[in-house]
C-alpha positions as CSV (number, residue, x, y, z in Angstrom):
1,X,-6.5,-10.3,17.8
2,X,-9.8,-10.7,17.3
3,X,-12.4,-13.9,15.2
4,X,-14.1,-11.7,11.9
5,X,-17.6,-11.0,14.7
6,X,-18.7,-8.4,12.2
7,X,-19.0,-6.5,15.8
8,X,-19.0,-2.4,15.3
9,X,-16.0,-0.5,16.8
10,X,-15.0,2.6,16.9
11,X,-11.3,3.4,15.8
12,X,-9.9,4.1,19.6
13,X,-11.5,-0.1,20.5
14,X,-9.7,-1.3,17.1
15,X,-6.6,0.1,18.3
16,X,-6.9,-1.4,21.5
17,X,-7.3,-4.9,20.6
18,X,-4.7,-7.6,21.3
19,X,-2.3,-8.0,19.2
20,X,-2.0,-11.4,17.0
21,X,-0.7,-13.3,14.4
22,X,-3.0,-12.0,11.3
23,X,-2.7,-8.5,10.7
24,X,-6.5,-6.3,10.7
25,X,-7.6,-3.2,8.8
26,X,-10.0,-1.5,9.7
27,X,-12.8,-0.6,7.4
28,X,-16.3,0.1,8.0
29,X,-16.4,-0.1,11.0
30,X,-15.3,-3.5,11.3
31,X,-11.5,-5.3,12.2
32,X,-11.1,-7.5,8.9
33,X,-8.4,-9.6,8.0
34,X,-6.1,-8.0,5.3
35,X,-6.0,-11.7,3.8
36,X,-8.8,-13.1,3.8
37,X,-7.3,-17.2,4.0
38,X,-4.3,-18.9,3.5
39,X,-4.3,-18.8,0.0
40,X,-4.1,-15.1,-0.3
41,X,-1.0,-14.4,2.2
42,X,1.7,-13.1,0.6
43,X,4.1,-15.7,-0.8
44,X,7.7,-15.8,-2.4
45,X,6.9,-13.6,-4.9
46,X,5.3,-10.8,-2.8
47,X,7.9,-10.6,-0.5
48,X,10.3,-10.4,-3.6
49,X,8.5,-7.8,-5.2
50,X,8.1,-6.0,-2.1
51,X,11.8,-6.4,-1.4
52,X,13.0,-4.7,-4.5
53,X,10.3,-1.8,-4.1
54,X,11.6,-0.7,-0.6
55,X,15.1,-0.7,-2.3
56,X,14.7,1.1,-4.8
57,X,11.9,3.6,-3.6
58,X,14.4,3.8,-0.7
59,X,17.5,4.9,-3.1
60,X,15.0,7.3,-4.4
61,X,13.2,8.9,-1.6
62,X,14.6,8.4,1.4
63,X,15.7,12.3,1.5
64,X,12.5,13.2,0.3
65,X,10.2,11.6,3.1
66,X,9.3,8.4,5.0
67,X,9.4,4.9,3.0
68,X,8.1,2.1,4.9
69,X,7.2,-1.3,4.4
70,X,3.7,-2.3,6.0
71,X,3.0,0.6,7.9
72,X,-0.8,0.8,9.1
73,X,-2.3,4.4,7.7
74,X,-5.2,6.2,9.0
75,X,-7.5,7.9,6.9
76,X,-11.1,9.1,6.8
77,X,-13.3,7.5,3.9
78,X,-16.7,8.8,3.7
79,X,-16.3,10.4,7.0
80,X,-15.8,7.3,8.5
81,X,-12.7,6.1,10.0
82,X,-10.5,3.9,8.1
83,X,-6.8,2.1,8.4
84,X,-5.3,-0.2,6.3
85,X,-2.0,-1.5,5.9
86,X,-0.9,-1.1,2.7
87,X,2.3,-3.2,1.0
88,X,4.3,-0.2,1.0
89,X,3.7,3.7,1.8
90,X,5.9,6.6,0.6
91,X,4.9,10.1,3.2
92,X,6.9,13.2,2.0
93,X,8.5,15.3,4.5
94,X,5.9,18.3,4.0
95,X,3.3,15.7,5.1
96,X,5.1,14.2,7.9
97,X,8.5,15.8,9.3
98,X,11.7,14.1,9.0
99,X,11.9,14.0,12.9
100,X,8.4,12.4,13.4
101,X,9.5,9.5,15.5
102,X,6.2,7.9,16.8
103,X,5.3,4.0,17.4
104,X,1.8,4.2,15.5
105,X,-0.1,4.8,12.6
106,X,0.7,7.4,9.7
107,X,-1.5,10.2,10.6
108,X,-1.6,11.4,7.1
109,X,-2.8,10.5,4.0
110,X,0.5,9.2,2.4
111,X,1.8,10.9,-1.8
112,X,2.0,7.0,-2.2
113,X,0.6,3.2,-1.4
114,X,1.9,0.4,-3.2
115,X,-0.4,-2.6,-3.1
116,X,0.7,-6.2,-4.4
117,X,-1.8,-8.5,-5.3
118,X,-1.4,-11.7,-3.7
119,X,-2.3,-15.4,-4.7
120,X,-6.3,-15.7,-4.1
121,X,-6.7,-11.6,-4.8
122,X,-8.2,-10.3,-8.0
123,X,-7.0,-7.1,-9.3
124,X,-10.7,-5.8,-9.3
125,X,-10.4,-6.2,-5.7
126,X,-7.2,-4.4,-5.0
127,X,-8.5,-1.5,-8.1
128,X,-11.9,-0.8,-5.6
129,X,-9.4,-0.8,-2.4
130,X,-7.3,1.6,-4.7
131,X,-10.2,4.0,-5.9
132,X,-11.2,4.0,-2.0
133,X,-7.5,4.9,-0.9
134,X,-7.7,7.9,-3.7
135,X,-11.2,9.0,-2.0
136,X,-9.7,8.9,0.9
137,X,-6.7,11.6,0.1
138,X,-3.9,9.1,-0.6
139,X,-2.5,11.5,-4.5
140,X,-1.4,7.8,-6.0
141,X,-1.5,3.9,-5.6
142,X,0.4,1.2,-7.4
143,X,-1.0,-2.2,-8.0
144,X,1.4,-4.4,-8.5
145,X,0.7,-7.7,-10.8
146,X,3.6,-10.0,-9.9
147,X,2.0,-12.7,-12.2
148,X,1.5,-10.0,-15.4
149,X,4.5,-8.4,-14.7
150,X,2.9,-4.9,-14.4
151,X,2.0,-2.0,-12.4
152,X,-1.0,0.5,-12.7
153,X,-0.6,3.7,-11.2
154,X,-4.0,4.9,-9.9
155,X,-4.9,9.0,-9.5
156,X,-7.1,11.0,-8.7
157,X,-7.7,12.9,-11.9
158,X,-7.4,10.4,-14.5
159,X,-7.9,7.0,-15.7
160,X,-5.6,4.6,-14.3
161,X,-2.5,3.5,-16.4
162,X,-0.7,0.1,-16.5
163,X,3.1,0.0,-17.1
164,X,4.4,-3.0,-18.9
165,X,8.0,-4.2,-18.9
166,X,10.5,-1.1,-19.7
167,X,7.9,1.7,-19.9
168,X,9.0,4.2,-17.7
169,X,7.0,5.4,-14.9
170,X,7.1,9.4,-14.1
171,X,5.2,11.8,-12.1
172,X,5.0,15.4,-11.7
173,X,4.3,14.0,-7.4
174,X,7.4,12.1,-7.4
175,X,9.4,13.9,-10.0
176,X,12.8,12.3,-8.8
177,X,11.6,8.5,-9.4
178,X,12.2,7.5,-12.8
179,X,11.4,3.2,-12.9
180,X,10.4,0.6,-15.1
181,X,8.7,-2.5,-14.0
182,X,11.1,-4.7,-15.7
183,X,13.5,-2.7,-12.9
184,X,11.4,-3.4,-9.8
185,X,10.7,-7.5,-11.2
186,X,14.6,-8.2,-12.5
187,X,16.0,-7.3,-8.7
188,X,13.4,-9.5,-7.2
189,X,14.5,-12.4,-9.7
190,X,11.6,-12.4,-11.2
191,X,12.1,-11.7,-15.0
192,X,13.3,-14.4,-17.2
């Protein structure tokens, strides 16, 4: 795509560049890498993680709305244009129709965006990218913490709340996913 040039574009020139081998978002204004270096691409255990999420959101949701794996979203955050590509994004059907069948971005803000913190990312980091997603209409995000073993469900009208091994997670958004994080780290192969 494109060297970090700090150079100012407008959402239609982002989507224009060339495609490349490091995947962008856009935020201020500005194509940035999603990882920063090497050390922060997703390894083994992201792609594990990431795995078992899709699989079992999937099982869950996949009457319910659209459940897809790296999936660029478009969003306005302070009335600026914004897309990332989060780890993993849930859209109901409400927001986006069953026979939506388009080759781009989601055009909505998404129920759900699951990021997993990779090697080289703090989870102070990925908490600001989640209070920014929540500002920008997205009603929850996940952080998963493949080294702690948990996941901290950010929304908009509370503090967040980390899950630890077979706490349950439930919400009145997503009222037919009942999961534990033990669930989502034993089918990657990551528990013990």
């Amino acid at each position: 795509m494109l060297q970090s040039s700090h150079q100012r574009l407008t959402l239609e020139e982002f989507l224009a560049l060339p495609e490349g081998d490091i995947t962008y978002e856009f935020v201020n204004g500005e194509a940035v890498p999603k990882y920063k270096n090497d050390e922060m691409s997703p390894k083994f255990f992201h792609s594990k993680v990431q795995k078992s999420l899709l699989i079992l959101l999937d099982q869950c949701l996949h009457s319910q709305g659209h459940v897809q794996v790296e999936w660029a979203v478009k969003l306005k955050l302070q009335n600026q244009d914004w897309m990332l590509v989060p780890d993993l994004t849930y859209v109901s059907y409400q927001r986006l129709s069953a026979d939506w069948l388009l080759d781009e971005a989601c055009p909505v803000a998404p129920e759900l965006v699951i990021e997993i913190i990779s090697p080289g990312q703090t989870f102070g980091e990925i908490a600001e990218k989640a209070t920014d997603y929540l500002n920008a209409g997205v009603s929850r995000v996940w952080v998963i913490d493949p080294k702690a073993r948990t996941i901290t469900v950010f929304a908009p009208s509370s503090l967040p709340i980390t899950y630890r091994s077979h706490q349950i997670i439930t919400d009145d958004l997503l009222p037919e996913l009942e999961i534990t994080p033990n669930a989502i780290f034993q089918r990657a192969g990551l528990n013990p």
